[in-house]
C-alpha positions in Angstrom: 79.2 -48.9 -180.1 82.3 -47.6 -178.8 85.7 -49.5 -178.6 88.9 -48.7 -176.0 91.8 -49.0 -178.3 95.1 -50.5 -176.2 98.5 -50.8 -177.5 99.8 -54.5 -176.2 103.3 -55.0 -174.7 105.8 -56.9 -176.1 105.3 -59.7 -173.7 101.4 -59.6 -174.6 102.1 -60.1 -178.5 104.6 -62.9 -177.9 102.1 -64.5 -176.1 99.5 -64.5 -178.6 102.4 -65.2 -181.5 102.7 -68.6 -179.2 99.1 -70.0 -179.4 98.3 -68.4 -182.9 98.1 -70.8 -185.9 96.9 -68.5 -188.8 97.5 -65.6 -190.0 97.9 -63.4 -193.3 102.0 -62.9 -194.4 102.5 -60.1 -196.5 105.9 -59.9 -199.2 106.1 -57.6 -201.9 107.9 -57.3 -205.1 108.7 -54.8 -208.0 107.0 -52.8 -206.0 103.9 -54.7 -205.8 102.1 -56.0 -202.7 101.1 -59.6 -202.4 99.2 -61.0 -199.3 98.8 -65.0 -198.4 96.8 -67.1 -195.6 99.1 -69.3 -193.9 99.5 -71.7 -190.6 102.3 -71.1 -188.6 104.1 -72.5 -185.1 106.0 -69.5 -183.2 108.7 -70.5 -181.2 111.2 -68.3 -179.5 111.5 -65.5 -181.7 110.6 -67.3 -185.2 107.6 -68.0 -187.1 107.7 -71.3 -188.4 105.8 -72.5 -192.1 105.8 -74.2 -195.2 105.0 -74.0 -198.6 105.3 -75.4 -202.0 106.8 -73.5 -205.0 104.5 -70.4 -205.9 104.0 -67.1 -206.0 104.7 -66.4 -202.3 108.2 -68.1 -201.9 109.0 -66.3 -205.4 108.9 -63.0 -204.1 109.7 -63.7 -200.3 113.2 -65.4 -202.2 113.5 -61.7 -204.4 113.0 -59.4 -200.8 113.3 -61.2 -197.8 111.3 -58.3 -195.8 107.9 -59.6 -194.8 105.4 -59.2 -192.3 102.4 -61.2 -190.8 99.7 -60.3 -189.2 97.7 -62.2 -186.9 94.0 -61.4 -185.4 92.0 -62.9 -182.7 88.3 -61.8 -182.4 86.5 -62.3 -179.0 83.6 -63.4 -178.7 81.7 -60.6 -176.6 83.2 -58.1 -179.4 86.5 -56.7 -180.1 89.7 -57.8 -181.6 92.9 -58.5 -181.2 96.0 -57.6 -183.5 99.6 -58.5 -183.3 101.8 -57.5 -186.6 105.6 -58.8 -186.9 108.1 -57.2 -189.5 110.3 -59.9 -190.3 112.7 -61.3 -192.5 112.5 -64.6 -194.6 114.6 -67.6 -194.1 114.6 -70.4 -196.2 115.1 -74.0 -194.1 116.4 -75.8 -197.3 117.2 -79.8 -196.9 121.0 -79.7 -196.6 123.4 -80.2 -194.3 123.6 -76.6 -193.2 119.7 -76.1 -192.5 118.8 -79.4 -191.1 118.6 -79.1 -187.8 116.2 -75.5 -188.1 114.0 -77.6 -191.0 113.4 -80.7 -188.3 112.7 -78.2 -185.9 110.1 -76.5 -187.9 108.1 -79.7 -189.3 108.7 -80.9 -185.4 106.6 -77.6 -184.3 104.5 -77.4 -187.3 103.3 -81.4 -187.5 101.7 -80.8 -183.8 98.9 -79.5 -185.8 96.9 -82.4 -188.4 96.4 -79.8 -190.9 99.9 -78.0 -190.6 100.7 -78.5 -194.7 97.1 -77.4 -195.7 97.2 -73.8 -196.9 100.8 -74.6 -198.1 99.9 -77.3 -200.8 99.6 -77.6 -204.2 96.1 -78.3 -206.1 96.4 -82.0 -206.7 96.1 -81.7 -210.6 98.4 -79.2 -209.9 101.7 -81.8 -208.2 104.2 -81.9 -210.7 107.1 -85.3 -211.2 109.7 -84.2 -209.4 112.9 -86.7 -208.2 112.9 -84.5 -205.0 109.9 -83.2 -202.9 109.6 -79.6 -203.5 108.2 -79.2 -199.6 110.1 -75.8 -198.5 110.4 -75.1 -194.6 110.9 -71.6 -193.5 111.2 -68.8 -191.0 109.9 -65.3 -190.2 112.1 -63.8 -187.4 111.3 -61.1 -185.7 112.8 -58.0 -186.5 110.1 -55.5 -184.8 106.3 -56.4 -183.5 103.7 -54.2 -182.5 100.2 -54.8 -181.6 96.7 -53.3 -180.4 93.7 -54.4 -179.2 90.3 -53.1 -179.1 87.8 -53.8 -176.7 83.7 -53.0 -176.5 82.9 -50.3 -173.8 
């Protein structure tokens, strides 16, 4: 089985950044590569998520260059694949960052399982006098994708 391998425009990947949810966001630190599933709303040029303290906001806080990759599989055979190089940005709840942190939960909370993948283990949830709930941003600094398609 052969596939026809297509490199998508601009315009194509943005459109499947808008109606994605999931995808796989890649960080790295010391030199070490660390990959996590995540949900995400993509609005303008921005990947929008949320997490809880871990791993992942460790090392996107230490280097704030990140990408995430996003696949679609049709049905018939063949795929779809859109990668965005990015850079973190934390939406913490101040002053300075509220309006981008309402904007994210705003396009995130369309979705009834938006916090899943982002939540802690309930035996896990510490005591804390402030929720540790951290809204943030990939924005695009470069995006490429290719598709491939059953002859």
């Amino acid at each position: 089985m052969a596939f026809a391998l297509r490199e998508l425009s601009h315009a194509e990947c943005y459109e499947i950044l808008e109606h994605a949810r999931f995808g796989h966001l890649a960080c790295c630190r010391d030199g070490q590569p660390y990959i996590a599933a995540i949900y995400f709303a993509f609005a303008g040029n921005v990947a929008y998520s949320f997490s809880m303290p871990g791993r992942k906001l460790d090392w996107m806080r230490a280097n704030d260059k990140v990408c995430l990759h996003v696949e679609r599989l049709a049905s018939g055979g063949g795929w779809t694949s859109v990668v965005i190089e990015g850079q973190f940005e934390e939406f913490p709840d101040d002053s300075f960052r509220h309006d981008e942190r309402v904007h994210a939960w705003s396009l995130l909370r369309q979705h009834s399982d938006w916090w899943e993948i982002g939540s802690l283990k309930p035996a896990e949830l510490p005591v804390l006098s402030a929720p540790p709930h951290v809204f943030y941003g990939i924005s695009v600094r470069s995006l490429s994708g290719r598709s491939g398609i059953k002859d």
